[in-house]
Phi, psi and omega in degrees: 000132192283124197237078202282161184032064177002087177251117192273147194334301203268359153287316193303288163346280198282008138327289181304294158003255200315325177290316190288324169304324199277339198279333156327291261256296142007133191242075212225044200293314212291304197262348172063015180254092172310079208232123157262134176211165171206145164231166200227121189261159187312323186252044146100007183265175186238126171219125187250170182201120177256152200292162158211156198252129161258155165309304163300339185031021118283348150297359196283119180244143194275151165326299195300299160339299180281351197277310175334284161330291227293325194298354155289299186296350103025290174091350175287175187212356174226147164232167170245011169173148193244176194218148171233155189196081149168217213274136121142215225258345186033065175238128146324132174275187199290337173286347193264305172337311188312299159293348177301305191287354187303287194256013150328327189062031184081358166264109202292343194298327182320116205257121170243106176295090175297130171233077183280132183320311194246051177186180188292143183273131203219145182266174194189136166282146171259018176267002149251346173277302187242107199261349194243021225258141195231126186212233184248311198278041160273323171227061177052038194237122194261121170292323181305341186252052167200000000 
């Protein structure tokens, strides 16, 4: 398995984990799509986040989002990678990429692990997902230092 931003087998194993257990979890009555994700911060820590649904779903905050927040909340500021778990491709949509890339710190190297429920587990750069990304550092702003 092609391992981008030298990630090991058993950071990946517990990544995928953490996105599947949380994705139980997950608050989907309107769409019934059901998406769990973590992400993995520089020092090694797991933070999951599962979608949750409003009735209006444009309040709707996605797994990846919330998996962000809480490694914000936290206190982290760099991640090395995020993880998605559930149907259709466990590709960040494009507000999620955004977040993700918040706290890339400027790294294309930063591993988006895909777990689609209904395919194959595939590593990804995320400087191939998100190839043009506009972040803090457009405006010369270090997430680690806030």
């Amino acid at each position: 398995m092609n391992q981008p931003n030298r990630l090991t087998d058993a950071e990946v194993e517990a990544l995928v984990q953490a996105a599947t257990e949380v994705r139980e979890k997950a608050y989907a009555p309107y769409s019934v799509h059901t998406v769990g994700a973590a992400v993995l911060d520089a020092g090694g820590h797991i933070y999951a986040g599962c979608n949750v649904e409003f009735v209006t779903l444009q309040q709707t905050v996605h797994a990846e989002r919330n998996a962000v927040l809480h490694m914000a909340a936290a206190g982290g500021r760099q991640l090395r990678a995020v993880c998605v778990v559930g149907p259709y491709s466990g590709i960040p949509c494009a507000e999620c990429r955004q977040a993700v890339w918040e706290f890339a710190c400027g790294d294309p190297e930063v591993v988006v692990v895909s777990a689609p429920t209904d395919g194959p587990l595939e590593l990804l750069r995320m400087g191939d997902v998100y190839p043009w990304p506009y972040g803090p550092e457009t405006k010369g702003i270090d997430p680690r230092d806030h």
